[in-house]
N, C-alpha and C positions, 0 to 999 in steps of 0.2 A: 339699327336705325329706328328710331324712333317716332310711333304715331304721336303726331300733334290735331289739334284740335276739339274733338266729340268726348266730350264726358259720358264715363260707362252707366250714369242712370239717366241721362238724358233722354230717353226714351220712357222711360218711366213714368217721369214728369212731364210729358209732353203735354198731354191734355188739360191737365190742372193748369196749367201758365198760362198768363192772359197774353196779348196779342204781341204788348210791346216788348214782352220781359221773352215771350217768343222770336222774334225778331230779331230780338239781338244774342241768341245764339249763338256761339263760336263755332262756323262750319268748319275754318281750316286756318291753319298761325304759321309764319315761318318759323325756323331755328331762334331767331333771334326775339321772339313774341310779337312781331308783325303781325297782327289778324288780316290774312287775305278775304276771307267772305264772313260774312255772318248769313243767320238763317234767312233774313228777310230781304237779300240781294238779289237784283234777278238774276247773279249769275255768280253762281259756288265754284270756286276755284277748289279743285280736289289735288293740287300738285304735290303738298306733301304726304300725302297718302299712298300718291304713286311711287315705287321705290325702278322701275323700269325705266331705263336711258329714252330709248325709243318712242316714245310720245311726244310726238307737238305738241304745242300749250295749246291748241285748239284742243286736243283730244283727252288735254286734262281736267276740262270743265264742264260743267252744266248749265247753258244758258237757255233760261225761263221763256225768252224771247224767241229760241228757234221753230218753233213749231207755228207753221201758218193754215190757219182753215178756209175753209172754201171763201168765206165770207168778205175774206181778207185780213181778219184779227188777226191777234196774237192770245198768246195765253197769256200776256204781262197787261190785258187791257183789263179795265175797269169790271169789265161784265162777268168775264172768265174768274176774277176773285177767287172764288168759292174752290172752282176747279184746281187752282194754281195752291190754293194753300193744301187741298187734299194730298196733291201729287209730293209737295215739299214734304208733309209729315211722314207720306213712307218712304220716302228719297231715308231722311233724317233715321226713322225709325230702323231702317237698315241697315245702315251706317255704325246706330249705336247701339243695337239689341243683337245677342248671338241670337244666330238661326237654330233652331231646334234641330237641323238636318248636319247641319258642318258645328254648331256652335259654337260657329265666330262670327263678327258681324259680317256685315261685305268690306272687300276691299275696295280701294277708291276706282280703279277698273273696271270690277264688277256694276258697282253698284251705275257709273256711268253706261254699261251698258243696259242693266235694269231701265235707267230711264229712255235711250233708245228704243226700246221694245214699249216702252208706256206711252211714246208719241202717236203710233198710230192706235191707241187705245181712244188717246184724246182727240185725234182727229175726228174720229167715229162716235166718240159719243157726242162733242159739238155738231156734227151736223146732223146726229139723229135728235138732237135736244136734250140731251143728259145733262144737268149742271153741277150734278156731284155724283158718289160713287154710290153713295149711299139709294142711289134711285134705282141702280140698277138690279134687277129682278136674274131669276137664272135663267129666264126663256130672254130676254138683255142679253147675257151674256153668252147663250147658244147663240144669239142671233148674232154677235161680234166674229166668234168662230165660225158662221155660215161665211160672212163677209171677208171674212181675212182668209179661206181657204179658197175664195175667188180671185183676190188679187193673184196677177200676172207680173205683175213690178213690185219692186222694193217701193212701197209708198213715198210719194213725190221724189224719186232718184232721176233724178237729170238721166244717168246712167243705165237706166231699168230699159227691158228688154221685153216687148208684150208677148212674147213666144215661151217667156221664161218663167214658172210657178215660182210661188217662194218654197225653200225648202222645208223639211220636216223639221230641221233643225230649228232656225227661223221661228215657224209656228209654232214652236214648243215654250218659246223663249218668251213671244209673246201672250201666249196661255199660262206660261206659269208667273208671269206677271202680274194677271189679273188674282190668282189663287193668293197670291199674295198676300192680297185684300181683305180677304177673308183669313190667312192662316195670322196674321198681326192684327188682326180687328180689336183685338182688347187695349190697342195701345192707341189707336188712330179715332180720330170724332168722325172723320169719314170714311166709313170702310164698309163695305159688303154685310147684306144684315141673314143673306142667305148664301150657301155654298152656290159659286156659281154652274156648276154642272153636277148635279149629285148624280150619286153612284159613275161618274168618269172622272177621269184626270186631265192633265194636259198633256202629258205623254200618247193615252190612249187615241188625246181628238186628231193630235199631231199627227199620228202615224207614227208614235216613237215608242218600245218597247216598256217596258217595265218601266213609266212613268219619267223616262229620261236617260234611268242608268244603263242602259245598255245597246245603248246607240252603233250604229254601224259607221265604220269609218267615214269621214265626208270629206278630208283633204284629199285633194286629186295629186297620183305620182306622177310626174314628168312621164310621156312614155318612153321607152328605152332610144327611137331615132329621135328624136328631138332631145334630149338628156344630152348623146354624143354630140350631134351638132351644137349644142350650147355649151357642153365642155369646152371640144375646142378651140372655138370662136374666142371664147373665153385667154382658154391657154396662150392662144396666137397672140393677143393682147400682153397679158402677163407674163410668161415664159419665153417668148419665140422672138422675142426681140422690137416687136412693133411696139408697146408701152414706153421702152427706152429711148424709140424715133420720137415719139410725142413729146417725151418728158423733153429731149435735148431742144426739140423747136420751141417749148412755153419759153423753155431758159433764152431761149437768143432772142426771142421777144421780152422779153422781160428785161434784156439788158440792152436792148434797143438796135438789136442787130436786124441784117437782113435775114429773112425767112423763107425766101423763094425754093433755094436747096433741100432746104428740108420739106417742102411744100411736095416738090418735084418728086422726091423720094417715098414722103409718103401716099404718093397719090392724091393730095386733095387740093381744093379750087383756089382755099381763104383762112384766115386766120379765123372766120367764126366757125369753120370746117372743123379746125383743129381743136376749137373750145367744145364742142360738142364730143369729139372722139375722145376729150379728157377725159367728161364726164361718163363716157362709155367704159373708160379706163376703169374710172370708179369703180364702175355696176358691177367690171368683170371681177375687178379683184373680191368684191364682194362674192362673188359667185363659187368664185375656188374656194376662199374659206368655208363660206355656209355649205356650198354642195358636195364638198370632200373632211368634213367634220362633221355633220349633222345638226349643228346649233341652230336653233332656235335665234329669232330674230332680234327679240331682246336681250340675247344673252351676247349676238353681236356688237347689239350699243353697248355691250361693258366692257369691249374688250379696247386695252390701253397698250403705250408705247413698250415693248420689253415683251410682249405676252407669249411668243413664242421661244421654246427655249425645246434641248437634246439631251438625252445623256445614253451611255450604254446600257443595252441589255442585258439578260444573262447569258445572252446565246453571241455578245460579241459585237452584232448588229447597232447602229445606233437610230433609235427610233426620236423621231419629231413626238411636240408637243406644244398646247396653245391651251392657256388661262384666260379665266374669266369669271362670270358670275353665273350661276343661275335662278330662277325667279319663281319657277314652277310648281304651285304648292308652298311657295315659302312667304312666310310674314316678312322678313326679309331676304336682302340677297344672301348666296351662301356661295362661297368660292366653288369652283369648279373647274378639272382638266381634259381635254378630250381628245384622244392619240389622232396625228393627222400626217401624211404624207410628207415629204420634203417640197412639193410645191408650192406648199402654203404658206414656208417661210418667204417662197418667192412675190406670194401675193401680197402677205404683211408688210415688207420690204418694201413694193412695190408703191402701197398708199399709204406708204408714212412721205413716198418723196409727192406723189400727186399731192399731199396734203398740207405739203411742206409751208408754202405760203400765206396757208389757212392756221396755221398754227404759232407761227412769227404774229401772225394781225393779231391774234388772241393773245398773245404776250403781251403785243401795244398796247391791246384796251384794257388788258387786267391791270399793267402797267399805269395807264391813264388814269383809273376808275381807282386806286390806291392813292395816287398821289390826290386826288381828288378828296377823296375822305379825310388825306392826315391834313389837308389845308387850309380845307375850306368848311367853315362855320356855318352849321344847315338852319333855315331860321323856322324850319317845320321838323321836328323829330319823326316823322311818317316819311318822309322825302328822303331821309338818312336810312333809315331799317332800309325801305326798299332798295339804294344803293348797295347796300350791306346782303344784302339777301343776292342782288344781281352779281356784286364780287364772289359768293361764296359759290355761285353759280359757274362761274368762269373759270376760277381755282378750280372746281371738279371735272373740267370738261378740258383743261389744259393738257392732260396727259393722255385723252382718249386719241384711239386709233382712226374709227371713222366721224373725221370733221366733217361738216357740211356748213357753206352760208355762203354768203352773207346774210342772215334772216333776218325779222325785221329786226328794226332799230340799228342795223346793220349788225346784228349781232352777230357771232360764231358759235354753232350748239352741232349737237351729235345727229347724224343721218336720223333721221325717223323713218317710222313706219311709212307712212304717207307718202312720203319723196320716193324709198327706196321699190314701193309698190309702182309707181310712176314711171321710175324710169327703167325697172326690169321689163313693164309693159312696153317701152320707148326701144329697147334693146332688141326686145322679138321683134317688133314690127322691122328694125332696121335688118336682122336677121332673118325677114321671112321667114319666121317659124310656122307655116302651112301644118295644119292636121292633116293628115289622111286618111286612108280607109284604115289603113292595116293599125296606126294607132289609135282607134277606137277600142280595140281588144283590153288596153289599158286605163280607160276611162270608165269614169264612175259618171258622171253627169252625161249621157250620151243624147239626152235633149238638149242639153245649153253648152255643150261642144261639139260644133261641127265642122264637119271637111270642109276645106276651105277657109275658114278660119285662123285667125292668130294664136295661136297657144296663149291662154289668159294665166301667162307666168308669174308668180307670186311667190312673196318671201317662204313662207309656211309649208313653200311644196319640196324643199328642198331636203328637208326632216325626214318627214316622211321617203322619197325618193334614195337617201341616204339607206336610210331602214332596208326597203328592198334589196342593193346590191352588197352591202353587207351578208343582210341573209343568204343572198346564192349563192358569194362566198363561204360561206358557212355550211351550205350543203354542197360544196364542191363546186360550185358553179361562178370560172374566174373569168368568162367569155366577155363582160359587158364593163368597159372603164380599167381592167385589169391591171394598167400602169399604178394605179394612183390605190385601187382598193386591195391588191395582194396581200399588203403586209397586214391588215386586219384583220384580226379574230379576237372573240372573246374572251380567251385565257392570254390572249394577248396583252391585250390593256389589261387585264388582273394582273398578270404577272408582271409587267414591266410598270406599274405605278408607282411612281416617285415621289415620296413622300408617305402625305397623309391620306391612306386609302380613302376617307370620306371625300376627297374631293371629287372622288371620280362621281361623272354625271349619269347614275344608274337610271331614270325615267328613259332616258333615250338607249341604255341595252336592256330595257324594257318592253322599248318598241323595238327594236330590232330581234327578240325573241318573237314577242306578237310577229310580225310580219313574218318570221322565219317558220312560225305557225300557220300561216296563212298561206304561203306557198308549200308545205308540206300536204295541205290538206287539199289544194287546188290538185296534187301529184297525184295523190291518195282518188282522190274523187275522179282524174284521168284514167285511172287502173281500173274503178268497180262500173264506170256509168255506160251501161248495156245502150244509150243511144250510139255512143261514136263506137266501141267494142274496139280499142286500140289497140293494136297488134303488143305482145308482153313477150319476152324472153327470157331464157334461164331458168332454176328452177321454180325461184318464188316467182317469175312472173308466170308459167305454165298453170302452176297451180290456180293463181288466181282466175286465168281462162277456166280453166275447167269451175270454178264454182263459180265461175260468171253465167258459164253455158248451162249450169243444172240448177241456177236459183229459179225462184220466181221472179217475174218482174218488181224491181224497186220502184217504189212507189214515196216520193219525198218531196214537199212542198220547199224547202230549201236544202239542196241538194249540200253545199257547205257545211250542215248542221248533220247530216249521215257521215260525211269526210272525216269530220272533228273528231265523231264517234269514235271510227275505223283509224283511226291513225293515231289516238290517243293509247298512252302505254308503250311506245317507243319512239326512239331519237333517229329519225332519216340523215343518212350521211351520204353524200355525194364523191363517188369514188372519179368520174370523168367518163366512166364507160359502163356506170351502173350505180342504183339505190342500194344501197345496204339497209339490214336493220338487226345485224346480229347484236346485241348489247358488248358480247365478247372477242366482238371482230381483233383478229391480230394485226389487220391492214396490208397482209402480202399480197391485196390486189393490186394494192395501188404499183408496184411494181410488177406483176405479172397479170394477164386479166385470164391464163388459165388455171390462176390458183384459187378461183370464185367460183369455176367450172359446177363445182357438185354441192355448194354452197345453195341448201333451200332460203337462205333468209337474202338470196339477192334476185334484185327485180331489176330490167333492163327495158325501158317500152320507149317510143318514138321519138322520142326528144334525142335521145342517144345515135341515132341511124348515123349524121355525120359521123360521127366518131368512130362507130366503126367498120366504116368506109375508109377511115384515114389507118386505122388498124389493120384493114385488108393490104392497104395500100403499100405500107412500112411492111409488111410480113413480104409481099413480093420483092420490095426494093431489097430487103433484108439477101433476101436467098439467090438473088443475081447475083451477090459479091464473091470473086472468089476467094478472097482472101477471111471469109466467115466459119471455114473449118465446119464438116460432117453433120455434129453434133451441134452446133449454132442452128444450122440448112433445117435440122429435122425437128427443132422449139418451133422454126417458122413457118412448118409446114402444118405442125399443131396447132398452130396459132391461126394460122389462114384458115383452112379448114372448118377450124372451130368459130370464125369470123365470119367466113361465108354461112354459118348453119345460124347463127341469130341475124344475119340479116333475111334471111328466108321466112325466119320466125317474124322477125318485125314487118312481113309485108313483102321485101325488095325482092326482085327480079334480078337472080343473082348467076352469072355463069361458071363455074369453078374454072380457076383458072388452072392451064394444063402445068402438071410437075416438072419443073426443069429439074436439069443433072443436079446430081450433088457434085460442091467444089472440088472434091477429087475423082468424078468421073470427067468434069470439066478437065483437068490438071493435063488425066492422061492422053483427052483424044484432043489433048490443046495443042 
């Protein structure tokens, strides 16, 4: 796909061009040489830049006019001039000059969020009197940073919360915006004449490490009760037979039938009852795709009619599978497959029929909007492209999976970001998805999430959230979703890839390593940290008591960053009743747990206790039977034994339970 519009020396020449031969710069052209915006619009349509489904046309512009100051202006008024063409030349200059840092320019994306960040620069400097960049001094621009690390809201957000700071993240974005200024100075007439914060960065004002790169995670995971509750909810929808109730009452309305039966059945008042529980349909089916594949929400909007598809493994098994695009790091899109459960055929299924309708209308109008062109005689060639541009729009959205509309003009385009954030927020609130105490433990934002609250559910968290139970998977831990996440594993998807191994979507078993890291070192940091002293069993967990009990006290301003230390140089493997970390483990725990017995590389601490309690449990039920034979009786009494002595170890209050007969002393006094 190819970029349209910004010539590669355009930036070059900025300064040298006078006003008018400026102005009429090419921002952005359709496929067909349509010019959507030139330099001197007040609003730069950036759509062919964007190569992501998921964008409203709202989110693919730059309009000059959005930003209002106190006064009541705009930046498009007469006064502001100066201001308005400074902001345009770095908008452009970004656009069309690589960064020294990535050395490519921005993409259309980016650079719209560049300008987001640059609004509340202009708000601030309009009401302190700034009328170009050029005025701003670096004690100016510390004093930006004083101001901006006060604000409690996202400036002018309707939605802003005065309880709630802006994040690190946030400030960064808006400090490295202004650096900007200064690091493209030789291209700009107006730009920064002095570093705005010498000897700092914007990373360091921020509170963000190494000048950005090394940011701590900021998407919030679902915590694990709420994740279940939203599954099923989900499922009940999609799977369980209630989306079929739905689906069968649009049809008898639609075909002008009575409705009350099915009203009755599914429980609800009305027919605008039912039009909402469609759209509920929507959200869920979305839900099982994104939160049982891991996709990214753009990579959502690319997925089309046919994308799920099976074939055998090697082991016999036939494993699901869903295509599509992904966008991440790429100039353009790049195919991409991602191994997914059998229920998500159920969910693709499911809203190709919710969508069914939306998908016929879009036939009509592509149908309409063809005959239209071959007929009729345009007496404006501008009036024609645009048709031509909105047909070619249609064509590509024809065979997509999630429809949404009617938008304006009544159009039919693909769910966006926007809607789909809207109405997963729409979804919790109908689900009462309440926080509570215990999912706090899971939460990163513990000031702007709290008990009693709705879970502020969002596309982005479902990635991540993916990530996490993958990883426990991965280190043996099937407790959490376990229908849906078993047949995943890493050499999984390597070895069953069908095709061309590049499509697989490696950024996302990227982050599922990350993350598998990150719970390995949370385990790791459970074992050494002398405040809680958790009870460890077995050999390697002994051990590490003891050089818990003779160290010195640990002393670590980030206790995470000793964990990494300590845990790095082997692979933790979750056996179910214990940590391994032999490298040359043969695995005969996983069938016996006293063949790990004398094994120093296995560690056993509190997390395990259920487990073997359920071990205890099966060894007594084991050796009641009389039909278990001598030599069965006397594994189970090993086993107990050995069960009751690491629960003692882990803490438990353990009473040995008394030796029953063996089955043939039972036999004889039977």
């Amino acid at each position: 796909m190819k970029r349209h519009g910004l010539k590669p020396d355009g930036a070059l020449n900025l300064r040298l061009l006078p006003e008018e031969s400026r102005h009429a710069l090419v921002i952005a052209s359709g496929r067909n040489g349509l010019v959507l915006s030139r330099y001197g619009d007040h609003v730069w349509d950036l759509s062919p830049h964007i190569h992501t489904r998921n964008k409203a046309a709202s989110n693919k512009i730059i309009d000059f006019s959005s930003p209002q100051f106190a006064d009541g202006s705009r930046l498009t008024a007469p006064q502001h001039a100066g201001l308005r063409e400074g902001v345009k030349a770095l908008l452009y200059v970004r656009l069309a000059q690589n960064s020294p840092h990535s050395g490519k320019p921005l993409s259309g994306i980016t650079a719209i969020g560049l300008w987001m960040s640059l609004c509340p620069l202009l708000r601030w400097m309009v009401d302190a009197g700034y009328g170009s960049f050029a005025t701003l001094t670096s004690e100016a621009c510390l004093a930006y940073v004083d101001h901006s690390r006060k604000r409690s809201v996202w400036e002018h957000s309707a939605n802003g919360r005065p309880d709630k700071k802006l994040t690190a993240s946030t400030l960064y974005n808006y400090f490295v915006s202004v650096e900007d200024l200064w690091h493209f100075r030789e291209f700009l007439s107006d730009a920064l004449q002095e570093h705005p914060w010498p000897g700092q960065s914007a990373g360091s004002l921020a509170g963000v490490k190494k000048g950005g790169t090394d940011r701590v995670a900021k998407t919030e995971q679902i915590p694990d009760r709420l994740m279940g509750l939203l599954v099923q909810e989900s499922l009940r929808y999609v799977a369980d037979g209630y989306g079929e109730q739905l689906l069968a009452c649009r049809n008898a309305h639609a075909e002008g039938k009575p409705v009350n039966e099915h009203l009755t059945r599914l429980g609800l008042s009305s027919w605008q009852a039912v039009k909402a529980e469609l759209t509920r349909l929507h959200t869920t089916c979305y839900i099982v795709i994104a939160g049982l594949s891991g996709m990214r929400d753009s990579e959502m909007a690319s997925l089309e009619t046919g994308c799920y598809y099976e074939h055998e493994g090697w082991d016999g098994a036939i494993y699901g599978w869903i295509k599509g695009h992904t966008y991440k790091l790429e100039e353009d899109p790049k195919p991409a497959e991602w191994m997914v459960p059998p229920v998500v055929k159920n969910a693709v299924d499911m809203v190709m029929q919710v969508t069914a309708p939306l998908r016929d209308k879009l036939e009509q109008q592509t149908a309409a909007l063809e005959a239209k062109l071959r007929d009729l005689s345009y007496l404006n060639s501008t009036h024609r492209q645009q048709d031509e541009e909105t047909l070619r729009e249609m064509k590509q959205n024809r065979h997509a999976l999630l429809l949404n509309g009617p938008l304006w003009h009544g159009r039919i385009g693909i769910l966006d970001s926007n809607t789909i954030r809207t109405r997963l927020k729409d979804l919790a609130r109908h689900l009462n998805l309440q926080v509570q105490a215990d999912d706090l433990a899971q939460v990163l934002d513990k000031t702007g999430i709290k008990v009693g609250e709705i879970w502020p559910l969002a596309p982005h968290q479902f990635r991540r959230t993916f990530a996490r139970y993958v990883a426990r998977c991965i280190l043996g831990d099937v407790r959490y979703l376990r229908t849906h996440f078993k047949h995943w594993s890493l050499d999984m998807t390597l070895g069953y890839s069908w095709g061309d191994e590049d499509c697989l979507e490696v950024t996302l078993i990227e982050e599922i390593l990350a993350e598998r890291q990150n719970l390995q070192d949370d385990i790791v940091w459970g074992w050494i940290d002398i405040t809680t002293n958790q009870h460890l069993a077995a050999s390697g967990g002994n051990n590490i008591e003891k050089v818990r009990r003779s160290s010195l006290p640990m002393v670590a301003a980030n206790p995470k960053t000793v964990a990494r230390q300590l845990s790095q140089g082997y692979f933790l493997r979750g056996l179910g009743h214990s940590w391994c970390t032999e490298k040359e483990c043969q695995g005969k725990g996983i069938y016996s747990v006293t063949e790990c017995r004398s094994c120093e590389n296995r560690v056993i601490d509190e997390s395990h206790t259920p487990v073997w309690h359920g071990i205890r449990n099966q060894q007594i039920e084991l050796m009641m039977r009389d039909d278990c034979g001598d030599p069965i009786w006397q594994g189970a009494l090993d086993s107990l034994r050995y069960a009751e002595q690491i629960l003692a170890d882990l803490g438990e209050t353990v009473v040995p339970y008394p030796t029953p007969a063996k089955p043939s002393e039972r036999k004889r006094h039977g």
